[in-house]
Each structure stands twice: as structure tokens, then as C-alpha cells.
C-alpha positions as CSV (number, residue, x, y, z in Angstrom):
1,X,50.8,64.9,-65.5
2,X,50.5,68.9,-64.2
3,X,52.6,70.2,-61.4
4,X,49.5,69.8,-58.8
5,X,49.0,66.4,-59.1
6,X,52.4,65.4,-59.1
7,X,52.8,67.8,-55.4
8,X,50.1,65.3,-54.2
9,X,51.8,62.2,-55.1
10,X,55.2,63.2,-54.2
11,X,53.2,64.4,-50.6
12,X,51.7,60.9,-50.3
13,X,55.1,59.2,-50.9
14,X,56.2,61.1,-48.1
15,X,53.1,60.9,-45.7
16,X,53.5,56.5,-46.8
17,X,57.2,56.8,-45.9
18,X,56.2,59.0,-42.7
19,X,53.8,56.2,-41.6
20,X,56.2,53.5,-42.2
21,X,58.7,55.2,-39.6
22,X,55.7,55.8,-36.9
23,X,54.8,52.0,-37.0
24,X,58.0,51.0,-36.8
25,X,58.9,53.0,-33.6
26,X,55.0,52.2,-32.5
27,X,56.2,48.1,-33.2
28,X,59.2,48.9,-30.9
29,X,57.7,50.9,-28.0
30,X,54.9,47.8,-27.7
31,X,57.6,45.1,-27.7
32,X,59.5,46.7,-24.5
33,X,55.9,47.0,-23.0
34,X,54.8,43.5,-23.9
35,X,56.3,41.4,-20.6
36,X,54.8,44.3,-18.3
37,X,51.3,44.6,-19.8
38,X,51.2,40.2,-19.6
39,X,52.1,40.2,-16.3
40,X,49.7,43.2,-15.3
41,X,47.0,40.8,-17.2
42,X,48.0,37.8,-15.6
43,X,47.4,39.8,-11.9
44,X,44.3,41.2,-13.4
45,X,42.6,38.0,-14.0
46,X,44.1,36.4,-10.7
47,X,41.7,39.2,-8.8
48,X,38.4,38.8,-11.0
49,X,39.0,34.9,-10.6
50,X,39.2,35.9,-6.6
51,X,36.2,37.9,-6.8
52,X,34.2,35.6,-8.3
53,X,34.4,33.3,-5.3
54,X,34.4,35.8,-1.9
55,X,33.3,32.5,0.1
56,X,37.1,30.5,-1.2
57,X,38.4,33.6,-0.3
58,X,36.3,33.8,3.3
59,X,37.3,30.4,4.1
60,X,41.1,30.7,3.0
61,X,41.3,33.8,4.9
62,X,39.9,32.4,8.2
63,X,41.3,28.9,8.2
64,X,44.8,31.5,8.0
65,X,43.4,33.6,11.2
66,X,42.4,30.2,12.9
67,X,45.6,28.2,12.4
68,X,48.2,29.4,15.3
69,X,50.6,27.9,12.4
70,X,50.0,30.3,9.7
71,X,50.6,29.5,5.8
72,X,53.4,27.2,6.2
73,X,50.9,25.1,8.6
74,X,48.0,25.3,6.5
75,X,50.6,24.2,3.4
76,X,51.7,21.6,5.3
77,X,47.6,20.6,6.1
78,X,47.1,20.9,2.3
79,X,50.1,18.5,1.7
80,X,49.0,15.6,4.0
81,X,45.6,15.7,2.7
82,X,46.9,15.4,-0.8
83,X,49.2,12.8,0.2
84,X,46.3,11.1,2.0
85,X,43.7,11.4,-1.1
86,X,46.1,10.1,-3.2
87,X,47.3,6.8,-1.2
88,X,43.6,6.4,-0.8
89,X,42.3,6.6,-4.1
90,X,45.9,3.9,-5.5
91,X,44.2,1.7,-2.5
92,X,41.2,1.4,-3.6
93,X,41.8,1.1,-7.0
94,X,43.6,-1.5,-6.5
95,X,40.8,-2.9,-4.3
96,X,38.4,-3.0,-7.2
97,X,40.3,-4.4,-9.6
98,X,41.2,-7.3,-7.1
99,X,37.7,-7.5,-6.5
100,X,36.7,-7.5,-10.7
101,X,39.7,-10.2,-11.1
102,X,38.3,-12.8,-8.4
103,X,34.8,-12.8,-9.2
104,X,35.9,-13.9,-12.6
105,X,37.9,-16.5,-10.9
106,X,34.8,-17.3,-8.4
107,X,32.1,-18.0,-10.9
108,X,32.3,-21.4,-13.0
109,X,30.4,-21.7,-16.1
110,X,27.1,-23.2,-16.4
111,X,26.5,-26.1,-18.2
């Protein structure tokens, strides 16, 4: 092997150990960044997922202007509603199976 060609080698060996070192810092510097740049994403997506419904946002915006209460009224709203939706749809399923369970009961067999 001539004295040029082994320069080059002994030049990559150092530019591949050089490299090495960058990624490794490059590996570090991302990791810190990692917990800021999710969260920044996570607010990111929260606005395009608000602009993509401006009449939610209307309504939201004026039911909180409207309600002498503010947030913690309207959250409290919310909450009974839920509450309500939620007794009402136990109630009725229980309703219909009741209903499934005597009409079984009611109609005798043909013979």
C-alpha cells in the first residue's frame, strides 16, 4: 500500500471516529429536547383540532359569555347532563330487556 492511500484511510478512520462523537452528542442534545418538543406537539394538534371546528369553539365560547356562572357552572351543567344521560340510558336498558323477558313469558306455544 503507498503512503497516499494509507493518508486516506488513516483520514477516514478519523472522519468515522469524528462522526461517531457528533451523533453521540447529536443523540444527547435530542433526548433533553424530547419532553419539550411532545408537549409543544401535543399543543400543536390541540389548536388545528380547535380550528377545524370554529362553530364548537363559537358555541363553547358563548355558552361561557352567557352563563353568569362561568366555567365552573357550565362544568357543573356538563356534569348533570352526563349524570342524567347515563341514569337514562341504565333505565331504559333495563326497560327493554324487561320488555324482551315478558313477551317470552306472554306468548304460549301453538299447538
Amino acid at each position: 500500500m503507498n503512503k497516499q492511500m494509507f493518508e486516506v484511510m488513516q483520514r477516514r478512520e478519523e472522519l468515522l471516529a469524528r462522526i461517531a462523537l457528533q451523533r453521540g452528542q447529536i443523540a444527547h442534545i435530542a433526548s433533553s429536547c424530547k419532553t419539550p418538543l411532545a408537549f409543544a406537539d401535543r399543543g400543536w394538534a390541540a389548536v388545528r383540532l380547535l380550528r377545524s371546528m370554529p362553530m364548537l369553539v363559537t358555541g363553547v365560547m358563548a355558552l361561557l359569555v352567557a352563563r353568569k356562572q362561568g366555567l365552573m357552572g357550565l362544568l357543573r351543567g356538563g356534569w348533570l347532563l352526563w349524570e342524567g344521560y347515563s341514569f337514562f340510558t341504565a333505565f331504559s336498558a333495563k326497560l327493554s330487556s324487561r320488555k324482551s323477558d315478558t313477551s317470552k313469558i306472554t306468548q304460549e306455544p301453538r299447538a
